[in-house]
C-alpha positions in Angstrom: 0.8 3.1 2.4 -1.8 5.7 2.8 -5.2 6.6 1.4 -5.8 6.1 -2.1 -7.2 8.9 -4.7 -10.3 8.4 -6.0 -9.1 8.4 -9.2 -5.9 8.6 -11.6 -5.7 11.8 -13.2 -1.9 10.9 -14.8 -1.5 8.6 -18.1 0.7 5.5 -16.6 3.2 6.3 -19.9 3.6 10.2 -18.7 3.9 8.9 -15.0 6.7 6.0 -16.3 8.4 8.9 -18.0 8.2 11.5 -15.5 9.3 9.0 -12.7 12.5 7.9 -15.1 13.8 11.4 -15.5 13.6 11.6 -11.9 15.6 9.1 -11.0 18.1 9.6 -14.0 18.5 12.9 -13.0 19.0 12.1 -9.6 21.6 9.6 -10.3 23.4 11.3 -12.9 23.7 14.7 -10.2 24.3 12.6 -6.7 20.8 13.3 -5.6 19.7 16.9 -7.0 17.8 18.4 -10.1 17.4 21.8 -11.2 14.8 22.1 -8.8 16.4 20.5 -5.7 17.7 17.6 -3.6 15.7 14.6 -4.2 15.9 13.8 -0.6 13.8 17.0 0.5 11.4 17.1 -2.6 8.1 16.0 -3.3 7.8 15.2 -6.5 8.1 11.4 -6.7 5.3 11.3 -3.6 3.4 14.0 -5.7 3.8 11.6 -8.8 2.3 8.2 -7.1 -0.5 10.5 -5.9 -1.6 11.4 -9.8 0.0 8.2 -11.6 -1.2 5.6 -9.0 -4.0 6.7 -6.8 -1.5 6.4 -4.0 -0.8 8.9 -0.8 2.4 8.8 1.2 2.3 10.8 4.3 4.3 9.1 6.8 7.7 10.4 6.6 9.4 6.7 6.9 6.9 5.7 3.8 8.0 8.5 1.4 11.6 7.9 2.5 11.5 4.1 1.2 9.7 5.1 -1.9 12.4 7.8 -2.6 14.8 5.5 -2.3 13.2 2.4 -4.1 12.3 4.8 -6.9 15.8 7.1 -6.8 18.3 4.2 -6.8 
């Protein structure tokens, strides 16, 4: 895990929410949204970042959050 953000600017119930519609979505469409394929997007990274304080830069990191969070 990398660096974490000096603080939280996401309420954890908007961050619970946004993170469920990504993975329904992503599972109800074999791995896309409107705005993608959830294996080149950077949205649940960007969401830890806000909701949890927590960076993910190494590509092997966000790859095993995707697919912790996605599945």
């Amino acid at each position: 895990m990398g660096n974490v953000a000096k603080h939280n600017d996401m309420e954890k119930e908007i961050f619970e929410e946004e993170i469920a519609m990504c993975r329904e979505l992503s599972q109800k469409n074999g791995g896309k949204c409107n705005w993608g394929e959830c294996e080149k997007c950077g949205v649940v990274p960007l969401l830890h970042k806000l909701g949890n304080g927590k960076i993910y830069e190494n590509e092997d990191e966000v790859k095993e959050l995707k697919r912790s969070i996605l599945q």
